[in-house]
C-alpha positions, -999 to +999 in steps of 0.1 A: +200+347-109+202+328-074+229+322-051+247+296-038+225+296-009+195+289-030+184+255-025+163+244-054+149+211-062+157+191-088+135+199-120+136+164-137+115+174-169+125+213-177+165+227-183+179+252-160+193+286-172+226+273-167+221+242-187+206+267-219+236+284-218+252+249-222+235+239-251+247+247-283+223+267-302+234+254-336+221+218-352+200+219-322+169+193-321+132+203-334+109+221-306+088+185-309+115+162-306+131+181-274+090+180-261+086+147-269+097+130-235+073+153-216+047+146-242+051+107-235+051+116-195+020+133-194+002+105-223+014+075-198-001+093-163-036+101-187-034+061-200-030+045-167-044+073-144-067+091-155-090+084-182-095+045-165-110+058-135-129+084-150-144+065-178-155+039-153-172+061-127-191+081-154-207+049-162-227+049-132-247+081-144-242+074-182-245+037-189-261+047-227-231+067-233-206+032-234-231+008-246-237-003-215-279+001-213-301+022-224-302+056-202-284+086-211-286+097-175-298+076-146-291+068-108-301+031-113-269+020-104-271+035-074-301+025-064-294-010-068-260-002-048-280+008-024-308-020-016-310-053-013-278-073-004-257-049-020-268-023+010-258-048+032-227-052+024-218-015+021-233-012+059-210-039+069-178-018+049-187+012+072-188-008+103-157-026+098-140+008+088-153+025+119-144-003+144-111-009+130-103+024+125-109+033+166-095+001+178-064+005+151-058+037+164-058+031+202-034+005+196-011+023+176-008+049+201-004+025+230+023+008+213+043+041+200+039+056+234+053+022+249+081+023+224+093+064+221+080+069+257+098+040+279+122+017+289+106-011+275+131-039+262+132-044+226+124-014+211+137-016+179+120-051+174+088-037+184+091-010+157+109-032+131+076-053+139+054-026+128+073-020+094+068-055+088+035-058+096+024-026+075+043-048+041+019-079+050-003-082+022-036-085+043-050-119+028-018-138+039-027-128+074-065-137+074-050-168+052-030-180+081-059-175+108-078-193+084-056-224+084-053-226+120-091-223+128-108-241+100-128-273+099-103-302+097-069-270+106-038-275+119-053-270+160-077-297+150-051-321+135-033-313+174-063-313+193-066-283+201-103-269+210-117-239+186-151-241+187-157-207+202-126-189+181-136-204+150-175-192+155-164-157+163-131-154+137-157-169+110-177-134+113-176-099+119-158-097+147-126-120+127-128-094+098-128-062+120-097-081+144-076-085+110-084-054+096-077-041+124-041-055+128-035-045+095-040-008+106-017-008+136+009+000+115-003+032+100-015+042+132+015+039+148+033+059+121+010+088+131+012+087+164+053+081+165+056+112+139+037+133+163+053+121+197+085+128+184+076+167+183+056+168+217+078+181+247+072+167+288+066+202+296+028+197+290+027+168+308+051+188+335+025+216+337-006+190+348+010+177+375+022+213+389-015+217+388-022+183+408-028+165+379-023+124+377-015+106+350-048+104+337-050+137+335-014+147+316-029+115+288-060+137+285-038+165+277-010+143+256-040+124+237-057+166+229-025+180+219-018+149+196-056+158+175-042+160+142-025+128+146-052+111+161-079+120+133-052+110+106-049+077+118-084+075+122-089+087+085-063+064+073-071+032+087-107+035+081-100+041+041-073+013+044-101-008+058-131-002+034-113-003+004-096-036+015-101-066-012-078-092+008-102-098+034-128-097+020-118-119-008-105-149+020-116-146+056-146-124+047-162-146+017-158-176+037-176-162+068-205-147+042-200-114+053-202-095+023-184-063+017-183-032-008-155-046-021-157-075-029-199-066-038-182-046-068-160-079-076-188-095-079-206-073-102-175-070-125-170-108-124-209-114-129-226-127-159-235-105-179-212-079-159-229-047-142-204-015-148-231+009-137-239-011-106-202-017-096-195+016-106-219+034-080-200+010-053-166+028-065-184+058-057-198+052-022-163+040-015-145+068-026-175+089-013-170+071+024-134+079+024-142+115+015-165+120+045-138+105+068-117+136+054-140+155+058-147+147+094-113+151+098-107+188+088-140+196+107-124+186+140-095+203+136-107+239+119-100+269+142-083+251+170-039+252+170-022+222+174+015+242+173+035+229+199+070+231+185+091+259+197+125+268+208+116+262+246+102+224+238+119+201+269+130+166+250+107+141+266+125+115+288+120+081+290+100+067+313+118+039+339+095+015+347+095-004+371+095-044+374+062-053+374+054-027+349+081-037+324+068-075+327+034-067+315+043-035+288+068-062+277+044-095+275+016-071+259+039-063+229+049-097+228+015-100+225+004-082+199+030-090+178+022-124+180-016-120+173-007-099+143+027-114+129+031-148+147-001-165+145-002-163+111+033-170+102+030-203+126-005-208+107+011-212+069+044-224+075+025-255+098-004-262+072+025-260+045+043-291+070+012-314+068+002-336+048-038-341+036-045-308+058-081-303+053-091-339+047-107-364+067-091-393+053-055-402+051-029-399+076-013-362+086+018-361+090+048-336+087+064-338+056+077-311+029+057-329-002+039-299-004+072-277-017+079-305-038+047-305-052+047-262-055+084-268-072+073-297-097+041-289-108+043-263-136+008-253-130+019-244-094+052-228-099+040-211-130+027-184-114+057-177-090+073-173-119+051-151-137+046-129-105+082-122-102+092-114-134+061-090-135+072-074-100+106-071-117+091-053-143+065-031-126+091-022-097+118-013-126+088+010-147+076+023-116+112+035-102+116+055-132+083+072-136+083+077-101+117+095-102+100+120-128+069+125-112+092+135-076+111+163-107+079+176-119+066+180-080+094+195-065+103+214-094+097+254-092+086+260-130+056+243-140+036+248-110+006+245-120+013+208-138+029+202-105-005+213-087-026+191-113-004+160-109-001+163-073-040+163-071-044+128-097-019+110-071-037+119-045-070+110-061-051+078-070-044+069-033-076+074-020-092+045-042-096+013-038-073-011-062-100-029-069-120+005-085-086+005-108-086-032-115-125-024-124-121+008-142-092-009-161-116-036-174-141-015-187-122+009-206-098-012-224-126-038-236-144-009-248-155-011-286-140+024-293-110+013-277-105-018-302-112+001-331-084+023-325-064-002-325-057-008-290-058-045-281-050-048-243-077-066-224-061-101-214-028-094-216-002-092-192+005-054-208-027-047-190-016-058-158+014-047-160-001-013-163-029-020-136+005-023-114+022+005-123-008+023-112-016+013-085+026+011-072+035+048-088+019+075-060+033+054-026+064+049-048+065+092-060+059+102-026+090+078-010+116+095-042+099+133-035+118+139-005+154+129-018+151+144-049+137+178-037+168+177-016+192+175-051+201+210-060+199+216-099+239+226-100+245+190-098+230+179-130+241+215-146+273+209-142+277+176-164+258+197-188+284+227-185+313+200-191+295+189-225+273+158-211+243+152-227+213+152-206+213+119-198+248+111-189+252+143-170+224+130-150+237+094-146+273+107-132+261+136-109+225+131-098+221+092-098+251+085-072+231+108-047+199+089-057+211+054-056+200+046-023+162+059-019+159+043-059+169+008-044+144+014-015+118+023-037+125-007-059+123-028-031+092-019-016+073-022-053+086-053-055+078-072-028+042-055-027+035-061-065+046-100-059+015-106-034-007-084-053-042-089-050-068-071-062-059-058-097-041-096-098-076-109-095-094-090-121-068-087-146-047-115-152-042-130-188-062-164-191-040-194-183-010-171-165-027-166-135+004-148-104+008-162-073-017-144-056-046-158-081-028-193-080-029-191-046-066-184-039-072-207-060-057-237-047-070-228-017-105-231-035-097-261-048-089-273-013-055-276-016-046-266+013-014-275+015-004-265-018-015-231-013-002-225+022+035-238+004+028-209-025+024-184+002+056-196+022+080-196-011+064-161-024+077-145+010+107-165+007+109-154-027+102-114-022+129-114+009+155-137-011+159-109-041+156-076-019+184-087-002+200-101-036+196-067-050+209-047-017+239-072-018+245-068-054+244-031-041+267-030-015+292-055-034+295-040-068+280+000-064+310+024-056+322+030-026+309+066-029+272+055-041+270+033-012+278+061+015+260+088-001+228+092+014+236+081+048+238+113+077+248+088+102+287+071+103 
């Protein structure tokens, strides 16, 4: 029996005491019917989780075992993953993911000091910056670089000289610059997380002892160690496993990857599992070690700096010449990572014959017309929304169950188990799941039981939902471990059934971090990549496929109009749905959830 005071999560899967008592005992439903919604929980997570992956990765040991060659047990794979071209391009993975990674991480500490630490104007754009940045689908950024830069781009249409940016974008150095934009973000979020915690009475107590400045950011940067080495984790996972880069701004420089070395051996004729299979490994294996690295730096030292005699750190005034340049190197970086490619696509989108050296270029908006009117163009912005729809819709509701099941407090060791195949989940590359996804569902053993899923949009719909469900679990675990179980127990005292108790007493409390959740799967599902790329249904290709592939086709202006109008798209129904919200949700649904008037 627990008291009022108890706070316990909400169990999304298993009835409370309270509710038993609730239940009438008599007619009551079969012991298989009543398990048959956990049942289906735990068959979908094993479908679109679990047996993919694993089936796929044993093939790299075992290619005899799916009809894939001849050994029962063999390290071929790997030894082909690891020679040759295919070396290279796993050596140039790991020095992208290290350079990235440190530069990524100086940055984002530099900028969330900057923002949480000083009086630089414009704070909240900086950081409203860096929550934009972190929902850029990577390709769109090295896409708009791309169209600025290139042979016959929008600088050489205006004259513009770009020899010597065009030779050094078109290489490693471009690659590891937008990777490492693309990691600011997450960096930052560490570093900001950890900030927030760290009192000025460190930085107080170095310069009692004649310390400078440098000295109190040696001790700020030592004291912020577990922050540091998660960011440095993080981005250099984000930047390995990466498949937009090295699908546009990567393939075009030839500087081959891991990841796009495994699209190649899945997309190859005949296709080499084994061999793109021991590439999942080395990736997943890469990001280990960087986990690895990172609990080895940390073991046996304290990083506990939050007590009851923390001093709130002040902000520092800076002075005139100081706020110029903090202010005009955020301006700065911002513009490098949002505004040059933002100006890149919606310019190449403007001009006519971009790309071509004949024919005038001019600024005109035939490209949207074209986009608009051609069915083969708009087809796929069409196809890509309705699928986000779907997968954001799917994902919202499994994602709400998986956040009972983890937060609840019987079933613990389920709880433990799918805790540990989310996180597993996270740490791979979407292209491993687009892969492993391919494999197992084209299987023979798979037809002949009947299941008929390779190239069909059920597929992808499910590649999706994989790939969206753990960010989209972990964003619902905090709200609903906050819901205590009396709320849904007492629709089921009053005679609700399970569901409509829960729709009346737990959903208005919900409402808010549901819609966000929504949102987010949406507008990263629309730009999709990766599991776009290998899964797609023939002849209904979404706009991330029909994008590249205009591009291919050099239609450059076509393309850079798809990428314009998916944005457009993705912005215009968040804020439909968060309108629709706001207008038509109770007045009580739209207030609960918010802890500030």
């Amino acid at each position: 029996m627990t008291s009022h005071n108890d706070v316990e999560p909400l169990d999304v899967l298993a009835p409370t005491a309270q509710a038993e008592r609730a239940r009438p005992r008599s007619g009551g439903l079969p012991r298989w019917v009543s398990r048959a919604p956990v049942t289906l929980f735990w068959a979908i997570v094993v479908a679109i989780l679990l047996v993919p992956i694993l089936l796929f990765l044993a093939v790299a040991f075992s290619p005899a075992l799916f009809g894939q060659g001849p050994q029962w047990f063999t390290l071929s794979g790997f030894h082909d993953a690891l020679s040759g071209p295919l070396l290279t391009g796993t050596l140039d993975s790991l020095l992208v993911g290290v350079s990235s990674a440190v530069v990524a991480t100086v940055l984002g500490f530099a900028v969330a000091w900057v923002v949480l630490r000083t009086t630089v104007p414009g704070r909240r754009l900086w950081s409203a910056a860096m929550f934009a940045l972190l929902l850029a689908p990577s390709y769109l950024i090295a896409l708009g670089w791309e169209r600025l830069f290139e042979p016959q781009g929008v600088f050489d249409l205006l004259g513009v000289p770009t020899a010597g940016v065009r030779s050094l974008l078109y290489g490693p150095v471009g690659v590891i610059t937008v990777l490492t934009v693309k990691g600011v973000p997450f960096a930052y979020l560490a570093m900001s997380a950890a900030l927030r915690g760290l009192g000025e009475e460190f930085e107080a107590a170095v310069r009692v002892h004649g310390g400078g400045r440098l000295a109190a950011l040696r001790v700020v940067v030592a004291l912020l160690g577990p922050a540091v080495w998660s960011s440095l984790a993080i981005v250099f996972a984000e930047s390995i496993s990466d498949f937009g880069v090295a699908a546009t701004l990567a393939n075009d420089a030839h500087f081959p990857v891991a990841t796009f070395v495994l699209y190649n051996a899945v997309d190859s004729f005949p296709i080499q599992f084994p061999v793109a299979a021991a590439v999942g490994w080395i990736l997943m294996g890469m990001a280990v070690l960087a986990l690895l690295a990172q609990s080895a730096s940390l073991r046996g030292r304290s990083y506990r700096v939050l007590s009851g005699r923390n001093r709130v750190a002040r902000r520092r005034r800076l002075s005139t010449v100081s706020t110029v340049v903090a202010f005009a190197a955020m301006g700065g970086l911002v513009l490098l990572s949002l505004g040059v490619p933002i100006f890149g696509a919606v310019s190449a989108s403007l001009i006519s014959g971009l790309g071509s050296l004949l024919g005038d270029h001019g600024i005109t908006l035939a490209n949207y017309q074209h986009v608009l009117g051609d069915s083969g163009l708009r087809g796929p912005l069409l196809f890509s929304a309705e699928m986000a729809a779907i997968t954001a819709t799917v994902t919202m509701v499994l994602g709400m169950t998986v956040a009972g099941v983890l937060s609840a407090r019987r079933g613990r060791f389920s709880a433990r188990l799918l805790d540990l195949v989310l996180l597993a989940a996270v740490a791979l590359p979407g292209i491993v799941f687009a892969a492993g996804y391919i494999f197992t569902y084209n299987l023979p053993v798979t037809n002949q039981l009947g299941i008929h899923l390779y190239e069909t949009s059920t597929l992808l719909l499910m590649g999706y939902v994989a790939t969206a469900l753990p960010p989209a679990s972990r964003v619902l675990l905090g709200s609903v471990g906050q819901v205590h179980a009396s709320m849904r127990d007492a629709g089921r005292v009053h005679g609700g059934g399970p569901v409509g108790s829960w729709l009346r007493t737990v959903a208005p409390l919900l409402a808010r971090p549901m819609l966000s959740a929504w949102s987010l799967t949406f507008g990263a599902t629309l730009l999709e990549l990766p599991v776009s790329e290998l899964l797609y249904p023939p002849d209904q290709p979404p706009v991330s496929v029909g994008i590249t592939k205009a591009l291919s086709n050099y239609d450059f202006g076509g393309g850079t109009a798809m990428e314009v109008i998916a944005i457009v798209l993705a912005l215009g129904v968040i804020a439909l749905v968060w309108g629709l919200f706001w207008l038509l949700a109770p007045v009580g649904w739209r207030r609960l959830g918010r802890t500030i008037r």
